[in-house]
N, C-alpha and C positions, 0 to 999 in steps of 0.2 A: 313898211309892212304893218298891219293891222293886227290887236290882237285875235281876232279870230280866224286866221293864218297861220299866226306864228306860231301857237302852244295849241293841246290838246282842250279841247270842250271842259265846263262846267257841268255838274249833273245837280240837278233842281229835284228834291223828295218831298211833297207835300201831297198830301189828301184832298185841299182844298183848291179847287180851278183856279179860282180869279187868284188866292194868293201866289200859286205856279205861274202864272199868268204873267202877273204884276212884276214879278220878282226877276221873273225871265224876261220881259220888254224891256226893264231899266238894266238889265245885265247887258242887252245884245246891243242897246243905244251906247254902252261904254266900250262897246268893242269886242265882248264876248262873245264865244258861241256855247251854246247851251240848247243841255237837252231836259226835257222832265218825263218824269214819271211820280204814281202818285200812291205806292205801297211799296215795302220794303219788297217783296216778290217781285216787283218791276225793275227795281233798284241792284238787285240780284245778276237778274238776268241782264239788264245792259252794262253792268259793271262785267260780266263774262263776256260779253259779245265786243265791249269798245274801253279802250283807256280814258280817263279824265285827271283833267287836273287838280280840280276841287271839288268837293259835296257838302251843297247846303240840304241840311237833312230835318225836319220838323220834328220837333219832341215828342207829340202825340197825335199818335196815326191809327187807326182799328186795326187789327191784327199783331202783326207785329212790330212795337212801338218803337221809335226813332233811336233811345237808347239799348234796347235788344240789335237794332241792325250794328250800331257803331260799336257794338260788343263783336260781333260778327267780323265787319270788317278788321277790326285793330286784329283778328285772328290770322290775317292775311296780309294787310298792309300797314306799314307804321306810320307813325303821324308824318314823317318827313316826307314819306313815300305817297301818300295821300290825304291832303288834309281836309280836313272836315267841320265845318262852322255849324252849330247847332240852330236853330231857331226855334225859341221859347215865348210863350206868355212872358208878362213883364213879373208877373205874380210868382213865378215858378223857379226859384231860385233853388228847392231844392232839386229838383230837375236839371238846372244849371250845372251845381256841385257834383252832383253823380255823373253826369257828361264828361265834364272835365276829368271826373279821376278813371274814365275807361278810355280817358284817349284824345278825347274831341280837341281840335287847337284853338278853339274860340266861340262866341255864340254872338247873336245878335236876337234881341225882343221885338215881340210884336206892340201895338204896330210898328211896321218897320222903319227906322229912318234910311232909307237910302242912302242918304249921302255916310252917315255910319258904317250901313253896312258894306258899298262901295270900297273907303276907305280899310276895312275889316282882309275883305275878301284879297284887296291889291296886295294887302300888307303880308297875309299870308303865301301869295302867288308869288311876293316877293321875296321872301325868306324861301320858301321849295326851291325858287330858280339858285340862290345864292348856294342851298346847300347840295344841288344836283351839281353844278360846276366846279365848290370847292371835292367832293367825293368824284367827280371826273378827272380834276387835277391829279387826287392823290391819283387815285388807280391809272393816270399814265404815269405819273412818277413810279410808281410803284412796278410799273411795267417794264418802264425806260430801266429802272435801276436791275431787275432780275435780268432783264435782255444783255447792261453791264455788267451782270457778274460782281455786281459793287455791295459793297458793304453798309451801312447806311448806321448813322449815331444822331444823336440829339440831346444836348447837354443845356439844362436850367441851371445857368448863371446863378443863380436868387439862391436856389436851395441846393445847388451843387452837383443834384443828381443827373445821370448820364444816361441815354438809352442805348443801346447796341441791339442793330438784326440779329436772326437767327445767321444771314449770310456774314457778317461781318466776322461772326464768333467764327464761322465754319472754313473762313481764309487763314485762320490761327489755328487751326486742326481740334476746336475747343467747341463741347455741344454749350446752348446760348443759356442753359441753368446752369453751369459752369462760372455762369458773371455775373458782378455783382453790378451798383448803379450807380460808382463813383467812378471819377478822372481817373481815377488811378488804374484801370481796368486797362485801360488804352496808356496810359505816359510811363507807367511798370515795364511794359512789354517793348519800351523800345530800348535797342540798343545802347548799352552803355558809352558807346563811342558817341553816337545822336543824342540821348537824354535833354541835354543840358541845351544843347542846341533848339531842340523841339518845347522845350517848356519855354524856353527866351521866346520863341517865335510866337508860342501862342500868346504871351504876355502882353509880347510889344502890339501883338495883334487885337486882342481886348482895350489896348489903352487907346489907341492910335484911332483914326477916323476910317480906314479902310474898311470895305464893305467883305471883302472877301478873301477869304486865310488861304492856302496852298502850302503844303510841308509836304519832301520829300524825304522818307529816311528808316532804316530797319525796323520790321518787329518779330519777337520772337516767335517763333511757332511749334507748337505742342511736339515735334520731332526732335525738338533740339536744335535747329537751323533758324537761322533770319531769313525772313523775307521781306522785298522792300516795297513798301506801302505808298502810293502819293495820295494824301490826303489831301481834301478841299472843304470849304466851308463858306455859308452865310452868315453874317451875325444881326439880329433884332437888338436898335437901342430902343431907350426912354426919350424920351425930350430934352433931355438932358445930356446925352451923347453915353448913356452907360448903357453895358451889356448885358441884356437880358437874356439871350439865348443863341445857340449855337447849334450847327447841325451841317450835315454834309456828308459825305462819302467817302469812304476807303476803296482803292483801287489799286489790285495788286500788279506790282512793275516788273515783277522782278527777270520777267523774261528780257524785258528790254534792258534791264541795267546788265544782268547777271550773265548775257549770252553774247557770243558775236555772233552780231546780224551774219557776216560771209559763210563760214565754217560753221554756227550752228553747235558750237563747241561753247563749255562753260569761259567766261572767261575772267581778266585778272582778279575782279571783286569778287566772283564765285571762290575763286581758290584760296583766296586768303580767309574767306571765311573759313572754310572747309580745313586748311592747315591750322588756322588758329583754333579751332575746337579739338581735332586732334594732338596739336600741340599743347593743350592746355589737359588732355587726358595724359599726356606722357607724362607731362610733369608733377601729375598726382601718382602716377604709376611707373616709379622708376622700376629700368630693366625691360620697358618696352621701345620702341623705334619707330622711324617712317623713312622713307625715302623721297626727295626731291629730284627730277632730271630737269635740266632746263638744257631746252635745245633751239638751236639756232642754225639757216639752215645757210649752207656754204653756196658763195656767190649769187643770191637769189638777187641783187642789185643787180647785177651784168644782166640777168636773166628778164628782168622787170625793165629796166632801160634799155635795154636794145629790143626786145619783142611785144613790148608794149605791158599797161598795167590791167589791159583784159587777162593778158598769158599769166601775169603774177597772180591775179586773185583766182584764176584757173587753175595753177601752181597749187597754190594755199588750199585750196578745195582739197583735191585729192592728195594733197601729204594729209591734210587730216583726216581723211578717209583712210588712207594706210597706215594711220596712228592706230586707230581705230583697231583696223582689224589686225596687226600687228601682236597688239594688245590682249584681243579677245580672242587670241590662238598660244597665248602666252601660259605654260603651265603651271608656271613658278609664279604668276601673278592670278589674281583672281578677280574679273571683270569689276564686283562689286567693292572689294577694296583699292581699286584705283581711277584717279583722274584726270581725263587729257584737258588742258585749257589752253585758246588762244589767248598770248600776251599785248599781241600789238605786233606789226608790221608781220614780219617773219619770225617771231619768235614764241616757241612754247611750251608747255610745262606738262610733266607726267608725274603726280602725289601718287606716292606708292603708302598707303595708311596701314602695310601692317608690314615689317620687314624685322630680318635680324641682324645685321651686318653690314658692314660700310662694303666688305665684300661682296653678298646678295646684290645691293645698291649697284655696285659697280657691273656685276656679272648681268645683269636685268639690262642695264645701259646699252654695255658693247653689244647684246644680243640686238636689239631695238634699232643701235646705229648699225650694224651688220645689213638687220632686213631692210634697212631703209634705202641703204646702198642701190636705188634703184632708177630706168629710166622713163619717166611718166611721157607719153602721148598728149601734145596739146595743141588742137587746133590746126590739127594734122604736122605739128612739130616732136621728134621725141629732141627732151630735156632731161638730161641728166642733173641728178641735186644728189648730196650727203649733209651731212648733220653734224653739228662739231655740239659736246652734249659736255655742261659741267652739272656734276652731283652733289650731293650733301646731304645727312643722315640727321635725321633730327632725334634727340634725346634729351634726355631730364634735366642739361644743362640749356636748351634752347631756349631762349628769352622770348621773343615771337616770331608769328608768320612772316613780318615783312623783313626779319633778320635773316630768318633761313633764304627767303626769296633773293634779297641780296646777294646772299653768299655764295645762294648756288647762281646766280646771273657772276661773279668774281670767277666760280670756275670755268665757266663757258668763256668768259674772256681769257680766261688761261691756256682753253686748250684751243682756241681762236691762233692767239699768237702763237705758239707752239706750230703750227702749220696744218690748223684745220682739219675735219674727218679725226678729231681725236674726244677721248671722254679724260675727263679729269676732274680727280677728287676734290675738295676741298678739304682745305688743311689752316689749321690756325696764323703757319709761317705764311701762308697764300695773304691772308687777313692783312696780317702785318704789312707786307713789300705793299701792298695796296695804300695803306694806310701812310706807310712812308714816302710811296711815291704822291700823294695828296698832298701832304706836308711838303713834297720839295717843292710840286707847281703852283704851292702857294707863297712859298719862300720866294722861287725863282719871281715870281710877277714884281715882290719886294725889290728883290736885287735888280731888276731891270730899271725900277725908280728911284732906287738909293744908291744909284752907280757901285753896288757890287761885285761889278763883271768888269774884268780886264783884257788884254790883248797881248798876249803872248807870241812871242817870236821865234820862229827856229830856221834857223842857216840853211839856205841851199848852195851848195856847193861846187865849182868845173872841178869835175874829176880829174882833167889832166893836169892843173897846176895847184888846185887846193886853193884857188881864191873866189872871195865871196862871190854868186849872182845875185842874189837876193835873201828874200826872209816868206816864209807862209806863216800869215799871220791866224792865229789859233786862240779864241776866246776861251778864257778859264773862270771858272768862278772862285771867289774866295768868301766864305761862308761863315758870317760872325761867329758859329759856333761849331760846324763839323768842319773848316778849314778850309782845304785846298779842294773844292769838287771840280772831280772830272770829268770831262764834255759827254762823253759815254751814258754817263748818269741822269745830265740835262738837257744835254740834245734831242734825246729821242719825245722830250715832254713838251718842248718847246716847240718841236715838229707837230705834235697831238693838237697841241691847244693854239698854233698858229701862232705863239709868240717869237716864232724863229724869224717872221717877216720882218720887223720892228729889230730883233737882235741882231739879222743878218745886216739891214740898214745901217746899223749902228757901227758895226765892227769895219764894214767898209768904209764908214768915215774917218774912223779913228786910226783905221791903217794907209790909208791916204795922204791924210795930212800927218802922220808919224814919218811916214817914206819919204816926203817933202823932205821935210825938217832936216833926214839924214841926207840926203842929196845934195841939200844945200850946207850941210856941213863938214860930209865928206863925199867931195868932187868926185868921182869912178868914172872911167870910162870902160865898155856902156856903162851908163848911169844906170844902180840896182832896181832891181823891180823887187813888186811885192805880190804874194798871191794871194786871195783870197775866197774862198770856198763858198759856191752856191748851192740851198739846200734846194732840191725838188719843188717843195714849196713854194718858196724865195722866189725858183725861177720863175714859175708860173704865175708870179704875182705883175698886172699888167704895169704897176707905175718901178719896174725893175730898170728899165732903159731908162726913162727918166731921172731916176736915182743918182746911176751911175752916172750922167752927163751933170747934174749939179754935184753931185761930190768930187767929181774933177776939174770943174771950174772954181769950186769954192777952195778947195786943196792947192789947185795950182798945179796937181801931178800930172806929168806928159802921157796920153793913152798909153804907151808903149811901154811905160813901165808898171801900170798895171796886168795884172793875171790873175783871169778868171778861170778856178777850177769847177768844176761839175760831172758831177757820174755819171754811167751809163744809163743809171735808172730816169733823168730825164725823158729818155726816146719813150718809155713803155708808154705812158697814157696817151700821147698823141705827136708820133717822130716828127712828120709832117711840120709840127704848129714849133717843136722843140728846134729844128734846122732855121728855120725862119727868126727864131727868136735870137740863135747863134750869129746869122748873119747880119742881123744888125746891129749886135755888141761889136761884132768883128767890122763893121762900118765903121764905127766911132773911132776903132783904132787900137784898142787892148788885145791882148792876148789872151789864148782860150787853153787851156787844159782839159784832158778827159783825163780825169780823178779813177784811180784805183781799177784800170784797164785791164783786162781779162778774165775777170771775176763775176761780172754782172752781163746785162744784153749781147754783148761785143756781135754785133753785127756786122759783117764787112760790108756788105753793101751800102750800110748807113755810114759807118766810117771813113767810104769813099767822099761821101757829099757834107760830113759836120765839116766847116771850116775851122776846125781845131791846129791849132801849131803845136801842139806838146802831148804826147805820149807818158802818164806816170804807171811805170810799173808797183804794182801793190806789193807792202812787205810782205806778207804771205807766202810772195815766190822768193823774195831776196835772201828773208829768214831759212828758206830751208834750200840756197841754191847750192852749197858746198857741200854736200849731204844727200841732196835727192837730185839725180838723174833728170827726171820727168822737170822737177822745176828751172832746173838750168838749161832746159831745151826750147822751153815755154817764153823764158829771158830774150832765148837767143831769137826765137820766135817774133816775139815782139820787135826788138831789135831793128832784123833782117825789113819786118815790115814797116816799121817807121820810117828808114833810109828809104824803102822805094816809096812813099807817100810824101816823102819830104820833111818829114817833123819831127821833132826831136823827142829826148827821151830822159824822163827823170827818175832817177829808182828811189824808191821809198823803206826805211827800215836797216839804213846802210848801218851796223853795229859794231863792226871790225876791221882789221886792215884787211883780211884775205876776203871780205864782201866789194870792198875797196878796187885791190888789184884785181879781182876776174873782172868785176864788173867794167872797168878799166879795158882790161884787156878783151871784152866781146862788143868794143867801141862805146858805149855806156857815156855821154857825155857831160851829164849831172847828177848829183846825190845831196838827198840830205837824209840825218839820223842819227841815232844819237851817239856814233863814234864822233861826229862834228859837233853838236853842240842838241840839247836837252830844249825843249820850248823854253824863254827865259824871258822877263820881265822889260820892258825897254830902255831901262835904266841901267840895265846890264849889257844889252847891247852895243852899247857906245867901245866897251874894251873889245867888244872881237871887230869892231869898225877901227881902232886904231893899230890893230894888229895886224890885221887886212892890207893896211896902208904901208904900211911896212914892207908887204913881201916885193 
């Protein structure tokens, strides 16, 4: 493309023909287009009627003289906007000087050298073009950034100073003569948590060779609250790889850190801010309060895996919608003093920022889990959900937000276990058994690898002659510093944390090859069995059959003299998989016990098809069978149905001779408890194996 195509025309002002002439044939031979005229009045009028890019304009013209016009112009256009080369006599230098200071960007004398003035003219053409596209850059930068909503800074390296938009001040809630023109304007305002973080970044980022900075992280705003900023940047070296300059954008996040995308609800970084500002006003002002609820909603798993995880975040919608309006029909609460926030999965929290009472606290809860008691429509399904909600009152003793978040997540697992749809306070003793129980499953993982854990033995019994069957072998801990802990204590932790898999493994090797050892040192016929307790767990775990097949070939113990106990709570997850799993312990050739029988599932139907050989009635009935009616009917209950099923029957918690003789007497064929002997060490075992021998 040609330049007289590309850019707008030249305009040529001279009086004199042949020089308009001259000046415009060698312009149009270089590419130009060009028009003349030959009085500032001409000059006028086609500067109204058409654009140009340049105006060579002659000094001395009749009328109105080349320096009157370019007084005129410079009234209208600037030098950038229109440049203008004068053309003077060689002699007329003051004429030159006065040119210059009303505007003109250049001159060239007569006669003219062409190739001068050519070079003159490009030179000018070429700075207009350069300064028309850096002023087009800014103003789409400048366009792009307001259309962002972005803040905009500019920091000189050299001398330190910093620029800030009017917008950038105005995302800080701060008008822009509010600020001053140091770093410190911006790295003051971030969060004390960020600070350190964000000066290291820029640091490492000024030394470093990277072309482009990026920090995410709070700043303060004129309300009191943080908001969270992602800052970005370019930086200008020297030739030498130093920083000269910086510059870039602030972009406020905070909808996307601070919000959940589903619910639309603030969420956990929202709230800890919010708790810790109010937490940090109580602590200046004691005798004031807050309340926490953190709620959690009952079976929303079951609800989410069987109906899929569209119905859950469909779930989660409208519980927060009935938080909502729950809330904002609450009269004890006042919409603007309180906060609903998603925490994550199914869990979430209501900041009550003005309250008086751990009471109030509690009475706002139950009211809250009351109305929620309800049954939501989804996806043409209704779903019944409640809410199991722990609390906690924040006062001038509260250290911080993620303390009280804690605590009150401690009472929501307290009124979890407790049996759900319940609210529960938090209490310092709550803190504690927390705490203690931390410290035992850290202990415990200790004692599994420093052989702290033992295997304790207690006597089952034939009720009709008092001679040994066997031993149920029962792991105790012994605890370098609190003693003797009991299974009670570290079983249920052990089941939590999966360490029961590895501890069941263990206990069944050790009472295998202990059982050996007696077998083969005192002869019995039957030769004694030993029993050994499957947790839920345990069972479920698939290398359980394999286990059991290498610990009795490495033991040497005959299937038959092992006994596997197991609960009913097996069947609940899935009876089907739990039957299947029984019949092929029962292939290998052991014996199966259902552990602690009419207390848990006791299905009859399932009970027809577990291949179980043994019936244990729970102490619970045995303890109150001389005394309560009902239990000793339940006994006999039992009983009557194990004779027609074929299987026998162990009672559990035998304490006295008269548990002894009924039990005796309503057929009752085995016992143990501790009228016969207390769980005892296997070193003690050996005296009730030679007393046995005896009878």
């Amino acid at each position: 493309m040609t330049a007289s195509n590309a850019f707008k025309p030249l305009l040529v002002v001279d009086d004199d023909f042949n020089n308009r002439d001259l000046l415009s044939r060698r312009l149009m031979r270089a590419g130009y287009r060009v028009e003349c005229v030959a009085d500032a009045q001409q000059a006028l009028a086609a500067l109204d009627a058409s654009e140009f890019d340049l105006i060579l304009l002659d000094t001395m013209m009749p009328g109105m003289n080349g320096i009157d016009l370019l007084r005129l112009l410079r009234a209208t256009w600037s030098a950038q906007d229109l440049p203008v080369i004068m053309v003077t006599a060689l002699d007329q230098s003051e004429r030159v000087v006065e040119a210059l200071t009303q505007g003109a960007n250049d001159y060239i004398t007569k006669p003219i050298d062409f190739s001068v003035a050519l070079a003159r003219v490009r030179s000018q053409l070429d700075r207009k073009r350069a300064e028309e596209a850096l002023r087009e850059s800014e103003q789409r930068y400048s366009l792009a950034a307001r259309g962002a909503n972005d803040g905009l800074w500019d920091w000189d390296l050299r001398s330190g100073t910093m620029y800030y938009s009017p917008r950038w001040a105005a995302m800080l809630g701060l008008e822009r003569s509010a600020l001053g023109d140091s770093a410190s304007e911006w790295l003051d305002r971030v969060h004390p948590g960020d600070r350190e973080r964000v000066r290291l970044e820029v640091s490492d980022f000024q030394k470093s060779a990277a072309g482009d900075f990026a920090s995410e992280h709070r700043m303060a705003h004129a309300d009191g609250s943080f908001r969270w900023m992602l800052v970005r940047g370019h930086i200008l070296r020297d030739g030498a790889g130093r920083g000269l300059r910086m510059a870039g954008s602030q972009t406020d996040v905070t909808e996307n850190k601070a919000f959940d995308s589903l619910t639309g609800l603030p969420n956990r970084v929202l709230l800890l801010e919010r708790v810790a500002r109010r937490v940090d006003e109580i602590r200046a002002a004691p005798g004031e309060a807050a309340g926490l609820l953190y709620l959690d909603l009952d079976g929303f798993k079951v609800i989410n895996d069987s109906l899929g995880h569209a119905v859950g975040d469909e779930l989660l919608v409208a519980f927060a919608k009935e938080l909502r309006i729950q809330l904002r029909g609450s009269a004890a609460v006042a919409e603007s003093d309180a906060l609903i926030a998603r925490l994550g999965g199914d869990e979430f929290a209501i900041f009550l920022e003005r309250l008086g009472t751990a009471e109030q606290a509690m009475e706002t809860a139950l009211r809250i889990q009351d109305s929620l008691e309800t049954t939501f429509r989804l996806s043409g399904r209704e779903v019944y959900i409640s809410a199991s909600i722990g609390v906690i009152v924040a006062d001038s003793r509260t250290n911080s937000a993620a303390d009280l978040l804690r605590d009150a997540d401690l009472a929501m697992y307290r009124a979890k276990a407790l049996g759900r749809y319940r609210c529960e306070l938090f209490t310092a003793e709550l803190r504690n058994a927390v705490l203690e129980r931390l410290e035992l499953e850290t202990d415990l993982r200790l004692a599994i690898e420093k052989h702290q854990l033992r295997v304790y033995y207690q006597s089952k019994i034939i009720l009709e002659t008092g001679r040994l069957l066997g031993f149920e072998a029962l792991v105790r801990w012994v605890h370098p510093t609190r003693g003797l802990v009991g299974p009670c204590d570290f079983i249920p932790i052990a089941e939590d944390t999966g360490l029961i898999t590895a501890l069941g493994a263990w206990v069944l090797r050790e009472a295998c090859h202990q059982m050996r050892a007696w077998q083969l040192q005192f002869p019995h016929v039957p030769p004694l069995e030993v029993s050994v307790n499957l947790s839920p767990r345990q069972f479920q775990d698939p290398e359980l059959i394999p286990t059991v097949l290498e610990v009795l070939e490495e033991s040497g113990l005959p299937p038959a003299s092992l006994q596997l106990e197991v609960t009913e709570s097996v069947l609940i997850r899935d009876a089907n998989q739990a039957i299947e799993t029984l019949q092929r312990l029962k292939q290998i050739g052991v014996g199966l016990k259902l552990d602690d029988f009419g207390t848990g599932y006791s299905s009859l139907n399932y009970l027809c098809r577990l291949p179980c050989d043994s019936l244990k009635i729970d102490r619970s009935f045995v303890a109150s069978m001389c005394d309560d009616e009902n239990s000793l009917q339940v006994i006999r209950a039992i009983l009557s149905l194990a004779q027609s099923l074929g299987k026998t029957v162990v009672a559990e918690g035998i304490d006295s001779t008269r548990h002894v003789a009924q039990l005796r007497d309503l057929g009752c064929e085995f016992g143990q408890g501790f009228f016969f002997s207390r769980p005892i060490p296997p070193e003690d075992v050996v005296s009730l194996l030679e007393a046995d021998t005896r009878l």
